[in-house]
C-alpha positions as CSV (number, residue, x, y, z in Angstrom):
1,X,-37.1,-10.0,13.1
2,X,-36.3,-9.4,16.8
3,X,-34.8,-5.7,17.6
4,X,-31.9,-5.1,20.0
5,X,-33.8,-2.8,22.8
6,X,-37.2,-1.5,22.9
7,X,-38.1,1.4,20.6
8,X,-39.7,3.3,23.0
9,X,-36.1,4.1,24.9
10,X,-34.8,5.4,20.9
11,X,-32.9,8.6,20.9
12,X,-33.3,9.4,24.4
13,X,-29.7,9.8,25.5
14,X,-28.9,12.2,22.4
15,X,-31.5,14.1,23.0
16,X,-30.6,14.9,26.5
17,X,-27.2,15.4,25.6
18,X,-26.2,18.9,25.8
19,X,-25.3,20.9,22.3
20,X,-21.4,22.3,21.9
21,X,-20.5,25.0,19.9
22,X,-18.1,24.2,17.4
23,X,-15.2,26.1,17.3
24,X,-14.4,28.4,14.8
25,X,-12.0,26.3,12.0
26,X,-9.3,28.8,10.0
27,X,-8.2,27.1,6.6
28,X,-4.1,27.1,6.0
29,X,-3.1,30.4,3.9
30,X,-3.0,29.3,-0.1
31,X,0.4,31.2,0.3
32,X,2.5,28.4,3.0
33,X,0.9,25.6,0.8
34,X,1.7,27.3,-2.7
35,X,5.9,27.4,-1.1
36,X,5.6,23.4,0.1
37,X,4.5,22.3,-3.3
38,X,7.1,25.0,-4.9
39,X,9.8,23.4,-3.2
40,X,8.8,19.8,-3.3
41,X,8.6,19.8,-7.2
42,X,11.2,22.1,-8.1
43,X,14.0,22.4,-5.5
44,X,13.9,18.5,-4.6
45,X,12.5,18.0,-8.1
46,X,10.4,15.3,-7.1
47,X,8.0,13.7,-9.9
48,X,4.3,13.4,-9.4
49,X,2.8,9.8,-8.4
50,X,3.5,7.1,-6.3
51,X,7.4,6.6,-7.7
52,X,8.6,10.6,-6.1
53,X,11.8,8.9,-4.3
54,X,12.9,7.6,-7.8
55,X,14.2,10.8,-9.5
């Protein structure tokens, strides 16, 4: 079975690539998304599932 490229030129272009920090991810406060869900269910008493428009 024929390969697309020689072997010998494998990973070489990672490799010299140079390495980013990541940047420091901050999760949404439990509180914000506790008051969305609140006031989907109850104040636009929406149902769970795919059928939420019916009411």
């Amino acid at each position: 079975m024929p390969t697309h490229g020689s072997l010998t030129k494998a990973g070489k272009v990672r490799s010299a690539t140079p390495k980013l920090v990541a940047r420091p991810r901050t999760a949404p406060i439990p509180k914000m998304n506790n008051r969305k869900k609140f006031i989907k269910r109850f104040s636009l008493k929406r149902r769970a599932g795919q059928n939420w428009l019916n009411v």
